[in-house]
N, CA, C and O atoms as CSV, one atom per row, in Angstrom:
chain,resi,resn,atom,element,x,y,z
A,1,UNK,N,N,0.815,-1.180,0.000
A,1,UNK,CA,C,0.000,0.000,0.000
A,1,UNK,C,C,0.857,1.241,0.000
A,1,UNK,O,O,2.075,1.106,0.117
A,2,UNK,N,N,0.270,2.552,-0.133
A,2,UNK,CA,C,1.054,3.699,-0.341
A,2,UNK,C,C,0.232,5.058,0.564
A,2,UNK,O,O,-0.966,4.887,0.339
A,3,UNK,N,N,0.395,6.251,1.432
A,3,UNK,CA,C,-0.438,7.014,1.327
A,3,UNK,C,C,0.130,7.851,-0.075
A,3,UNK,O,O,1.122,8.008,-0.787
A,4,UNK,N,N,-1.411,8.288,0.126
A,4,UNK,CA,C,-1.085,9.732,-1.006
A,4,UNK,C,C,-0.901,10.659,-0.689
A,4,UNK,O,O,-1.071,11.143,0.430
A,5,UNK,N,N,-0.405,11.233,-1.868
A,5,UNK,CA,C,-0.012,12.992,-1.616
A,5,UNK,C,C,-0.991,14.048,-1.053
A,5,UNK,O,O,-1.896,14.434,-1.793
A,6,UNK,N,N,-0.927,14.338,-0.325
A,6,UNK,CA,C,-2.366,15.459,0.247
A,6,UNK,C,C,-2.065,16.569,0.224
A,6,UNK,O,O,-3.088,17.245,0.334
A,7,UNK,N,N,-0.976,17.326,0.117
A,7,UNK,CA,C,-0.802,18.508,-0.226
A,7,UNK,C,C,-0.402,19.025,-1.377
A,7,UNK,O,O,0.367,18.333,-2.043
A,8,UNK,N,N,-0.834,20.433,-1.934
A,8,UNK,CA,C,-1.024,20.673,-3.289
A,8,UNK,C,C,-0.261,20.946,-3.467
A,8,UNK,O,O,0.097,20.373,-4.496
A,9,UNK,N,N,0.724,21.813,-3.003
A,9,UNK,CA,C,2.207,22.356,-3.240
A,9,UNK,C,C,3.276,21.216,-3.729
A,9,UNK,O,O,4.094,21.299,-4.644
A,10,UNK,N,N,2.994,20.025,-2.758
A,10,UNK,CA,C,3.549,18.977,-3.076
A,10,UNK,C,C,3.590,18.126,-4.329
A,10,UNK,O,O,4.461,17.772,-5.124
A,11,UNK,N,N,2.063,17.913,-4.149
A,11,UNK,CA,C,1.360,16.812,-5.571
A,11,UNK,C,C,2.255,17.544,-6.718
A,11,UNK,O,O,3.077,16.939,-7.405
A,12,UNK,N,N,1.880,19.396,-6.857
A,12,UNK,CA,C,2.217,20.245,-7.798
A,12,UNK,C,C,4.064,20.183,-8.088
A,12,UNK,O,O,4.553,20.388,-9.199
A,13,UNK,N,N,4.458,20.028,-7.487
A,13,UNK,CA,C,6.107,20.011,-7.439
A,13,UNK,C,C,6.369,18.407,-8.205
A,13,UNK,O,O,7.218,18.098,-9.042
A,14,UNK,N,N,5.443,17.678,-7.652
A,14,UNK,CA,C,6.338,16.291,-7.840
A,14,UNK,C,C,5.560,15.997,-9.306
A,14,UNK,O,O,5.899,14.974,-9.900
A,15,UNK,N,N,4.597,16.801,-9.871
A,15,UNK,CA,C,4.084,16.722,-11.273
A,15,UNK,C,C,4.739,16.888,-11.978
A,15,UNK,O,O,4.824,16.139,-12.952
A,16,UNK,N,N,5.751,18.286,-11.762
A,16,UNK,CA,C,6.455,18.429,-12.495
A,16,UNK,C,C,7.874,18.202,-12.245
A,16,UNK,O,O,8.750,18.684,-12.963
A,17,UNK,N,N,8.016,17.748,-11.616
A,17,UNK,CA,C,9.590,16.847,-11.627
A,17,UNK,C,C,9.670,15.625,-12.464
A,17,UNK,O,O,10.638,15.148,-13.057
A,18,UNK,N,N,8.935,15.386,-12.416
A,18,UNK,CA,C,8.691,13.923,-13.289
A,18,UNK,C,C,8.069,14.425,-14.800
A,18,UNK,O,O,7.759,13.540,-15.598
A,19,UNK,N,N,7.909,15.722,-15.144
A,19,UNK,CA,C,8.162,15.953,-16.282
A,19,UNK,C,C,6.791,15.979,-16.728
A,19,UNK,O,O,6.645,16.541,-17.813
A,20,UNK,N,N,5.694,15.504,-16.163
A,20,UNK,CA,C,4.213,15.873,-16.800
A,20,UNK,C,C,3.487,17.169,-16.654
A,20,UNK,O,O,3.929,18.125,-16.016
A,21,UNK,N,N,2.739,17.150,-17.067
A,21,UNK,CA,C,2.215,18.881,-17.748
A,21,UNK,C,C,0.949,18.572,-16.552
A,21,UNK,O,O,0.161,17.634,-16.430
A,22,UNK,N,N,1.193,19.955,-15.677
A,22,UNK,CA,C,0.123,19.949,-14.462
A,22,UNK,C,C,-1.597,19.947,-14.971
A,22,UNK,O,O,-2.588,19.390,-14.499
A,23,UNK,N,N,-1.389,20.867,-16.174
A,23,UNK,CA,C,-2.809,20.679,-16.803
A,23,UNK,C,C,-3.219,19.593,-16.808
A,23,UNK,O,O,-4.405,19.578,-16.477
A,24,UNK,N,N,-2.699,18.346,-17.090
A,24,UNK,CA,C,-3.500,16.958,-17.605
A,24,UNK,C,C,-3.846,16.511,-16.211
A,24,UNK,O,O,-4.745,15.707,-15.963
A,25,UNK,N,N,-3.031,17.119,-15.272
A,25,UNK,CA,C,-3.771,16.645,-13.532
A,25,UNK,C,C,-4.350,17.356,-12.859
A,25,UNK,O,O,-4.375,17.374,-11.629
A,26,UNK,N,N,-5.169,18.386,-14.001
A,26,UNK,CA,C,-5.895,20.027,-13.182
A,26,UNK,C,C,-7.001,19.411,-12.311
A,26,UNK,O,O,-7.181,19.701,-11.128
A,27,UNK,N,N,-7.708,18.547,-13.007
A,27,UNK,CA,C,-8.908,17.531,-11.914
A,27,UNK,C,C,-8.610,17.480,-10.876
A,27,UNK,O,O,-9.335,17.963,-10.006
A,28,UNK,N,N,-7.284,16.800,-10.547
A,28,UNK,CA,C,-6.585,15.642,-9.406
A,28,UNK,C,C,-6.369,17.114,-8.900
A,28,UNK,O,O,-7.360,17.575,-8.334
A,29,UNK,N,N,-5.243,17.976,-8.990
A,29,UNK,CA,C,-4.934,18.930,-8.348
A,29,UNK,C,C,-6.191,19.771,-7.943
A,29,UNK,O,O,-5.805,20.294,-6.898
A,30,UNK,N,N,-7.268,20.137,-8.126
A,30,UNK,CA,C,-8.502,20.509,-7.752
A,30,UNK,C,C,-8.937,20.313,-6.525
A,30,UNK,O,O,-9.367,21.086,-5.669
A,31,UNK,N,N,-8.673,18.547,-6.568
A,31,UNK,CA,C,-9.283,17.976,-5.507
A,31,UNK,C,C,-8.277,18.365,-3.554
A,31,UNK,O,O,-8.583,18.456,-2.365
A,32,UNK,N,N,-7.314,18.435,-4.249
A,32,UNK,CA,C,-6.064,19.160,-2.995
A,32,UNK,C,C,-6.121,20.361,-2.992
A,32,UNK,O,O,-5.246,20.734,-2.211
A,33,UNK,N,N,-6.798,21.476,-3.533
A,33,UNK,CA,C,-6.405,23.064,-3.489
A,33,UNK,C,C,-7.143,23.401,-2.591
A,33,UNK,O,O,-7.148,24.626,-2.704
A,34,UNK,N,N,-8.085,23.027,-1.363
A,34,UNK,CA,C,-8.887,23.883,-1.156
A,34,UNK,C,C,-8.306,22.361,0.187
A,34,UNK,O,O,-9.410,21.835,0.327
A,35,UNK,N,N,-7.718,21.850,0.736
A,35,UNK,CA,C,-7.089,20.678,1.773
A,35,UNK,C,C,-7.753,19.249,1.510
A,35,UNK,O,O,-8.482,18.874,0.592
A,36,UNK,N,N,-7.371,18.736,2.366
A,36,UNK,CA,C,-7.495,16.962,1.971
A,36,UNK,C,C,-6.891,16.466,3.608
A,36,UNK,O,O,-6.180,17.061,4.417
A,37,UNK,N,N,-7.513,15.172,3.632
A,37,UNK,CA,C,-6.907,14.541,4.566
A,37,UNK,C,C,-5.735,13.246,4.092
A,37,UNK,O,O,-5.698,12.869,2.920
A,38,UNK,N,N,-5.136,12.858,4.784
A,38,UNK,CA,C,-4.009,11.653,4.734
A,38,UNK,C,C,-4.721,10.814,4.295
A,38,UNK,O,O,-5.781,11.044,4.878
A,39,UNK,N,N,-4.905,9.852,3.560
A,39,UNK,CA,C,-5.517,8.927,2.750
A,39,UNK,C,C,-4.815,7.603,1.971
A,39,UNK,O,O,-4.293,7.476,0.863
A,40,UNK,N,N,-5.044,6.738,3.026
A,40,UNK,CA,C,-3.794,5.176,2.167
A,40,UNK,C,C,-4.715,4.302,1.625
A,40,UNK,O,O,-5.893,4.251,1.978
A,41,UNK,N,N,-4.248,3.668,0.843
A,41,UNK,CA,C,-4.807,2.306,0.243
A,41,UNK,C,C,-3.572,1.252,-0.928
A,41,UNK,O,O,-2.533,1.499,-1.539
A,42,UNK,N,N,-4.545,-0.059,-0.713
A,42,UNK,CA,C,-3.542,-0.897,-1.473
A,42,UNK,C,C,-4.569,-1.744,-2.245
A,42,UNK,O,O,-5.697,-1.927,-1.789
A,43,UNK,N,N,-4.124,-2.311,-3.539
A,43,UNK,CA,C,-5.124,-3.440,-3.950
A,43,UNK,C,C,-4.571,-4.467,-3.654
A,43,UNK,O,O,-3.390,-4.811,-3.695
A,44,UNK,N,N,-6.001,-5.243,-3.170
A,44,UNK,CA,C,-5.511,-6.725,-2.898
A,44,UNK,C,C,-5.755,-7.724,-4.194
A,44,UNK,O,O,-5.013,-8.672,-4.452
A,45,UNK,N,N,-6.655,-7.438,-4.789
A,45,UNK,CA,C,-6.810,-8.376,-6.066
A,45,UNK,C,C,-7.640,-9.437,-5.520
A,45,UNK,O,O,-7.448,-9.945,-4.416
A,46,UNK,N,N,-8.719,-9.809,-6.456
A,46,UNK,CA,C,-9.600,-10.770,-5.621
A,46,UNK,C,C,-9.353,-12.448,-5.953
A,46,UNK,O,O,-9.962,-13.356,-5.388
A,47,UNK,N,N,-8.257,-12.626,-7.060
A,47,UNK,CA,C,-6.877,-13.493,-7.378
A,47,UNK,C,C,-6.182,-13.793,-6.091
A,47,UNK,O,O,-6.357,-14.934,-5.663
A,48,UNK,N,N,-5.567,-13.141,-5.522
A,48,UNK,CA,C,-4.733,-13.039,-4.230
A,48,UNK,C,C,-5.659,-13.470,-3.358
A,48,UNK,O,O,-5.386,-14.278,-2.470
A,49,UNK,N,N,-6.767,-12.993,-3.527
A,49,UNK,CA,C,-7.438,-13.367,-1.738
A,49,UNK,C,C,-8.337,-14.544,-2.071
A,49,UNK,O,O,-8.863,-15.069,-1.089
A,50,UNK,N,N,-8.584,-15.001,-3.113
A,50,UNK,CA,C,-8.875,-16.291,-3.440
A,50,UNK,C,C,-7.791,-16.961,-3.365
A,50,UNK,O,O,-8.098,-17.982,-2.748
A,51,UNK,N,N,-6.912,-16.990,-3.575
A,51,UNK,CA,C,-5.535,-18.096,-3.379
A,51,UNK,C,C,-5.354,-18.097,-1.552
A,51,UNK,O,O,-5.121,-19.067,-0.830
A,52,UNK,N,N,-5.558,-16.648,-1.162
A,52,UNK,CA,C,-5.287,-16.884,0.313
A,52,UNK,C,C,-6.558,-17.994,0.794
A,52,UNK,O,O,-6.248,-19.095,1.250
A,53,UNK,N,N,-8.250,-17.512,0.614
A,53,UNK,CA,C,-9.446,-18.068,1.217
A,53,UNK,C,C,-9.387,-19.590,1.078
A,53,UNK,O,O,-9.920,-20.396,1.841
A,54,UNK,N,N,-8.551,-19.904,-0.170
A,54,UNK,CA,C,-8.719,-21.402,-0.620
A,54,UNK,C,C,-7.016,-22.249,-0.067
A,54,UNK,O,O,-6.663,-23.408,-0.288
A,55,UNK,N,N,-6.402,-21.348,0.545
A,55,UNK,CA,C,-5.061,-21.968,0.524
A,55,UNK,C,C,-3.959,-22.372,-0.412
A,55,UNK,O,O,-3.014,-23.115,-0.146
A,56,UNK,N,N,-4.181,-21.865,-1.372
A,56,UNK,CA,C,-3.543,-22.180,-2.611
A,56,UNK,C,C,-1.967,-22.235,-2.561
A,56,UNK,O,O,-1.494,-21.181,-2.138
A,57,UNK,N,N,-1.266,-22.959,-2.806
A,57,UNK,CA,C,0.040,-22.678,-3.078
A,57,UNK,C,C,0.888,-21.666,-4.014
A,57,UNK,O,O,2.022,-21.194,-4.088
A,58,UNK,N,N,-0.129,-21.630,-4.559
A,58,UNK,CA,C,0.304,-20.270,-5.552
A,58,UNK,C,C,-0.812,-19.852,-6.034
A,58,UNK,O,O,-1.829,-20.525,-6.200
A,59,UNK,N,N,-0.623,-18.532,-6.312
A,59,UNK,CA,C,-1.589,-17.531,-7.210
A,59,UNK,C,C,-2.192,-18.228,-8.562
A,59,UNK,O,O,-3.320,-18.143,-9.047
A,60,UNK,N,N,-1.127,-18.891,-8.961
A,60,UNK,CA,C,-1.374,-19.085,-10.124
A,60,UNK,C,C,-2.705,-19.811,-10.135
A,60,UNK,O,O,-3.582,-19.443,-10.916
A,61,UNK,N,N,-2.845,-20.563,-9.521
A,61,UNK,CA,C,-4.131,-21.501,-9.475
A,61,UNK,C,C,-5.627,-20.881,-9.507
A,61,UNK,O,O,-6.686,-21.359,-9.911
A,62,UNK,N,N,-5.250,-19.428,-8.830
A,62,UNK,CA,C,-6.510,-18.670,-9.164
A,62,UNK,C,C,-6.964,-18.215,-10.165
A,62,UNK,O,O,-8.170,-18.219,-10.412
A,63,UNK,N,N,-5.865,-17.630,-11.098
A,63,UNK,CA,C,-5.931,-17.064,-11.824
A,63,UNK,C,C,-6.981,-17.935,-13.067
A,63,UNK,O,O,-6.613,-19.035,-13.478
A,64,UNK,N,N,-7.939,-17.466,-13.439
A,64,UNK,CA,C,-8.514,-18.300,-14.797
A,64,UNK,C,C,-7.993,-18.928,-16.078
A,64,UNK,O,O,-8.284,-19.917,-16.751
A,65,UNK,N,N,-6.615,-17.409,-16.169
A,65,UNK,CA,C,-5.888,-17.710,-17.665
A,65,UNK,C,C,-4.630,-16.960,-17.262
A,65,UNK,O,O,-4.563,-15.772,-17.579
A,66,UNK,N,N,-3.346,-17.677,-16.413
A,66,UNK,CA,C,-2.567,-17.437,-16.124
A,66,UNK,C,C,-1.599,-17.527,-17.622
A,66,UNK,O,O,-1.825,-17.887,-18.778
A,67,UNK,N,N,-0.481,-17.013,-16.910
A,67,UNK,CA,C,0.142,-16.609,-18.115
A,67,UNK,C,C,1.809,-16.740,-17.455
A,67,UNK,O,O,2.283,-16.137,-16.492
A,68,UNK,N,N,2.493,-17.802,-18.406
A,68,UNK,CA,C,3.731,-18.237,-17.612
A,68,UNK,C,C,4.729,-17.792,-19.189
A,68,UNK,O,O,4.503,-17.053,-20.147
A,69,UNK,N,N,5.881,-18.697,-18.789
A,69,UNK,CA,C,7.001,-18.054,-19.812
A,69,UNK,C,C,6.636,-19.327,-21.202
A,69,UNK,O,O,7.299,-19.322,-22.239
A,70,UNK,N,N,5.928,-19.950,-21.047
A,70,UNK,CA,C,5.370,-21.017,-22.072
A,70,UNK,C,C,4.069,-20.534,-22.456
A,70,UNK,O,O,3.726,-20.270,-23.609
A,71,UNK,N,N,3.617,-20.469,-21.789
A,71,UNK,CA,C,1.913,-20.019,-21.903
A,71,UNK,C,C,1.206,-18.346,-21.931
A,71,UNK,O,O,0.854,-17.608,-21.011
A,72,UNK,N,N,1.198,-18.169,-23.473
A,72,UNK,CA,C,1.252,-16.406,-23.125
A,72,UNK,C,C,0.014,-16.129,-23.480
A,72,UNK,O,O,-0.279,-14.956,-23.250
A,73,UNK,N,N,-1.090,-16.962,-24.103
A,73,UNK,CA,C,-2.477,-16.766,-24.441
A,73,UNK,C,C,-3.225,-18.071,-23.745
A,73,UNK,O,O,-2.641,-19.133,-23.527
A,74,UNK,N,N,-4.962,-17.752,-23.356
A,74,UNK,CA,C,-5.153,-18.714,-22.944
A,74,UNK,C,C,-5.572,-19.922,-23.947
A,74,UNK,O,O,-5.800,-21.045,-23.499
């Protein structure tokens, strides 16, 4: 998981350090100009938590149409 950026000064700095044009994140930056709270999350994938619910030895088993270094379509 990750938190996110909650401050605008911030979000706004690290937009453009990394070289993207703040316009295409005027939405996202919107949502921070006026404050925000600390806010985390992670995906679990419902793959993963079926391999966990069922005990699986591996992911792979969940997966419907896994995809290995032999097998690249199902």
């Amino acid at each position: 998981g990750g938190q996110r950026i909650d401050d605008y000064n911030t979000l706004l700095n690290r937009i453009v350090e990394s070289g993207y044009n703040p316009e295409d994140y005027a939405w996202y930056l919107d949502l921070r100009k006026y404050g925000s709270v600390p806010h985390s999350g992670f995906g679990l994938g419902f793959e993963r938590l079926l391999a966990h619910i069922l005990n699986l030895p591996s992911i792979k088993y969940a997966i419907p149409y896994p995809r290995t270094r032999t097998i690249l379509y199902p």
